[in-house]
C-alpha positions as CSV (number, residue, x, y, z in Angstrom):
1,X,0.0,0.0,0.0
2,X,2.9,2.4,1.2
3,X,4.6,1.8,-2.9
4,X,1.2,2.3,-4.6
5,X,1.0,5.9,-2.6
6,X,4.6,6.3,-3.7
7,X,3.7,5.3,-7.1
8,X,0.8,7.6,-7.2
9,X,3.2,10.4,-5.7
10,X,5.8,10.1,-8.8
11,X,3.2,9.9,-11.3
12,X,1.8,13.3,-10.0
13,X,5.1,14.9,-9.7
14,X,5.8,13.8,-13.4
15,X,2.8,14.7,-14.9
16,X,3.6,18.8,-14.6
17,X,6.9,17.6,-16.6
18,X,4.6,15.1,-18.8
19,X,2.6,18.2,-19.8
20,X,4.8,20.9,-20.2
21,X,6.4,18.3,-22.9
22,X,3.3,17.6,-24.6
23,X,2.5,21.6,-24.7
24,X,5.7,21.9,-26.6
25,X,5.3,19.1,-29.0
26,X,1.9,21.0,-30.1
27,X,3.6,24.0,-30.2
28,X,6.6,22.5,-33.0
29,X,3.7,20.5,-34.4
30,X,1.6,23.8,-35.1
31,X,4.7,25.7,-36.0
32,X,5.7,22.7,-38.3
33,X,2.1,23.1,-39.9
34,X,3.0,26.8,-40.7
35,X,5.9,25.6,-42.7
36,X,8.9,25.7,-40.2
37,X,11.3,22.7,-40.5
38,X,13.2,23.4,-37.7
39,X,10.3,22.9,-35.0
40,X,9.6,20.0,-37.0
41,X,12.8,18.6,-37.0
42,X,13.1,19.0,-33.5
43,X,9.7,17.9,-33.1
44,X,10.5,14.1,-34.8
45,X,13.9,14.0,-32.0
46,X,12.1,14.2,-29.2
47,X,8.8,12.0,-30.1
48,X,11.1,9.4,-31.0
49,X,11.4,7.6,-28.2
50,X,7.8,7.6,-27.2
51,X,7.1,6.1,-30.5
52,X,9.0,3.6,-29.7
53,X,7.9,3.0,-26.3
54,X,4.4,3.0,-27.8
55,X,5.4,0.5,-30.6
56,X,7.6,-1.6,-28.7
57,X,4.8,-2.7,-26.4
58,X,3.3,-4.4,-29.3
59,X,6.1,-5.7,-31.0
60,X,9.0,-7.8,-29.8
61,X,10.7,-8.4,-32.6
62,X,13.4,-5.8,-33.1
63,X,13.4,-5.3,-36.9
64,X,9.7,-5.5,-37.1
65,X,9.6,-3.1,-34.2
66,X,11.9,-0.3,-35.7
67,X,9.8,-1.0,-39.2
68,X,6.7,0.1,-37.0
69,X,8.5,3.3,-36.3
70,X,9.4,3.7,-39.2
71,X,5.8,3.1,-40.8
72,X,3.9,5.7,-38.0
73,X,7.4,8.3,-38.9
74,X,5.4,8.0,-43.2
75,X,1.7,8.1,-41.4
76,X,2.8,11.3,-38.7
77,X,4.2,13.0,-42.3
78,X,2.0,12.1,-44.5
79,X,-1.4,13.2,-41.8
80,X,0.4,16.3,-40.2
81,X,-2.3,18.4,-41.2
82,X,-4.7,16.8,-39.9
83,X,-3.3,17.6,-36.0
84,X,-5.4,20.3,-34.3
85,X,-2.9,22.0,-32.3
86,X,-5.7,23.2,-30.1
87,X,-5.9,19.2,-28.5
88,X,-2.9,17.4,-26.8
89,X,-0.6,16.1,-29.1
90,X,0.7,12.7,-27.1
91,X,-2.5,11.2,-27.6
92,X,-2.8,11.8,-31.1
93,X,1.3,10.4,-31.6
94,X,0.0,7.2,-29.6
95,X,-2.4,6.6,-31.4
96,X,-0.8,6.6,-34.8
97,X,2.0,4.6,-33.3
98,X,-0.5,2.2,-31.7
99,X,-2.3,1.8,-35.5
100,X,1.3,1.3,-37.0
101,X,2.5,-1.5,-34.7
102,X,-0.9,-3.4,-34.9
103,X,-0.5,-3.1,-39.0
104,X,3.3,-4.6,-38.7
105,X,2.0,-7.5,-36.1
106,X,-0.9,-8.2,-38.9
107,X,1.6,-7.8,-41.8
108,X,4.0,-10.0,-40.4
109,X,1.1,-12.7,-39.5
110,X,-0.2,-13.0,-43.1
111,X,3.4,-13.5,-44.3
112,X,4.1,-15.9,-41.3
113,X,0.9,-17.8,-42.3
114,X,2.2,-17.9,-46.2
115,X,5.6,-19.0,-45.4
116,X,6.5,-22.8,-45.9
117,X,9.1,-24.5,-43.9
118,X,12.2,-25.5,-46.3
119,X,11.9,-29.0,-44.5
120,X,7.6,-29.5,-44.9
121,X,8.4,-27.8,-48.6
122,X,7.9,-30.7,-51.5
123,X,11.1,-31.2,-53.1
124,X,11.6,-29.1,-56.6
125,X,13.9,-29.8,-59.3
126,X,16.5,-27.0,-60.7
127,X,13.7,-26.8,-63.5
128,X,11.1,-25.9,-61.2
129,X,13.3,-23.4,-59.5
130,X,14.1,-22.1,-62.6
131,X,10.6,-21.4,-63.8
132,X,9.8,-19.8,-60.9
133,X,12.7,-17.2,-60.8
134,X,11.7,-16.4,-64.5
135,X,7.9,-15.6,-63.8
136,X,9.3,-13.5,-60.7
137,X,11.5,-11.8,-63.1
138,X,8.2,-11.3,-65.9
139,X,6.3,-10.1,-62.8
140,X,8.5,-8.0,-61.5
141,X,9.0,-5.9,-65.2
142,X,5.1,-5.8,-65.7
143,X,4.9,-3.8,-62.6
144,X,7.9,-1.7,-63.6
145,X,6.1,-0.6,-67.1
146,X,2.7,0.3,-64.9
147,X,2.1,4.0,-64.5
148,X,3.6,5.6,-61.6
149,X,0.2,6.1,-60.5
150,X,-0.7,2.9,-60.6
151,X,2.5,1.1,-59.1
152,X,2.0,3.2,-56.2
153,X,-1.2,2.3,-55.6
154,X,-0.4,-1.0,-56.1
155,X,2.2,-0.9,-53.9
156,X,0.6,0.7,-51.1
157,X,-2.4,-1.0,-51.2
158,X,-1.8,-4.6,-52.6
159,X,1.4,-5.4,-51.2
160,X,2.4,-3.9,-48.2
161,X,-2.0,-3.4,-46.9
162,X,-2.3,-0.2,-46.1
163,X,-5.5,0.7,-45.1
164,X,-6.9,2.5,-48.0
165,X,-7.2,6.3,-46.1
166,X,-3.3,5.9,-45.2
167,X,-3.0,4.6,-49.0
168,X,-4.4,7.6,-50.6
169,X,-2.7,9.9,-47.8
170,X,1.0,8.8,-48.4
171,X,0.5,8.6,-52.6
172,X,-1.2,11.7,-53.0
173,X,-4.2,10.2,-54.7
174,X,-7.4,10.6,-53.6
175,X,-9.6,7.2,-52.1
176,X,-11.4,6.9,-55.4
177,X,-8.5,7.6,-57.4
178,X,-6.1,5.2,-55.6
179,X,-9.2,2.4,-56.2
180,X,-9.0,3.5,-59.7
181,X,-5.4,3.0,-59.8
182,X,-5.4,-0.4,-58.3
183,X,-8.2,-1.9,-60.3
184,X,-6.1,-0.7,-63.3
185,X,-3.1,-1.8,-62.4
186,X,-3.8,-5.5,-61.2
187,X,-6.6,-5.7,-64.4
188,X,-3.8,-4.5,-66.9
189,X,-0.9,-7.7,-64.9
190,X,-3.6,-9.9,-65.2
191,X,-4.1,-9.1,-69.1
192,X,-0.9,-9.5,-69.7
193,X,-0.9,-12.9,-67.9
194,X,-3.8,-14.4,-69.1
195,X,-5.3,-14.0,-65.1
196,X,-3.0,-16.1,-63.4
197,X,-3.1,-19.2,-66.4
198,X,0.0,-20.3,-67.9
């Protein structure tokens, strides 16, 4: 009982420093809206760390983690404007962090889930392995003739999942158009492929 009250007693004596931080981080955050880099230089150095205390809750892996940060660093850029500096800004920083580390943990399920153990993996022959590197190789220059427009989209929305808001956000496209872009993109490698039939 006597650590709890201690406990309660550090948190309160925190809290005016806890504040005082997170009045600042509006202040760079509104100053970096007006167009000032330097406030929102300094503004990225000293979230840092709570990013990654936010993220490293969720994730334990240590590359996945930093790939988190990394991701809610894009989202934080890309949704700046969006911040009303008349609200706390910690919150709003948690909870992009929060969103990016749940992504990564889902990300790295599905490709967990899709990954085959070389020892349960059906033995191929060179042929096989063969065949496979070339359709990697016709994949990969389909994509690299799309549009810009639609390799981003494609990118963004296909392969690494963004939710289709963040999508749009970080490519510059609008919801509709990044849709657009997709279904154009994936309809124009599946013409070219004959939809997935050899």
């Amino acid at each position: 009982m006597l650590t709890a009250t201690f406990d309660r007693m550090d948190m309160t004596a925190d809290r005016p420093a806890a504040d005082a931080r997170d009045m600042r981080w509006s202040a760079l955050m509104a100053a970096a809206q007006g167009g000032d880099a330097r406030a929102y230089d300094a503004l990225l150095r000293e979230c840092m760390p709570q990013i990654r205390a936010v993220v490293r809750v969720r994730v334990r892996n240590a590359a996945d983690a930093e790939d988190a940060v990394q991701d809610t660093l894009l989202t934080l850029h890309a949704l700046r404007h969006t911040y009303d500096p008349s609200r706390p800004f910690k919150p709003w920083l948690n909870a992009i962090a929060e969103r990016r580390a749940i992504d990564r943990l889902r990300r790295a399920g599905k490709h967990n889930r899709r990954e085959t153990a070389m020892d349960d993996a059906p033995e191929q022959g060179t042929e096989a392995v063969g065949t496979a590197r070339l359709e990697a190789a016709e994949l990969r220059a389909a994509v690299a003739e799309l549009p810009e427009s639609q390799r981003t989209a494609l990118r963004l929305a296909k392969l690494e999942e963004r939710p289709l808001k963040e999508a749009a956000a970080i490519s510059g496209l609008s919801v509709g158009a990044l849709k657009i872009a997709t279904h154009r993109a994936i309809a124009a490698l599946r013409g070219r492929f004959g939809d997935g039939q050899r």
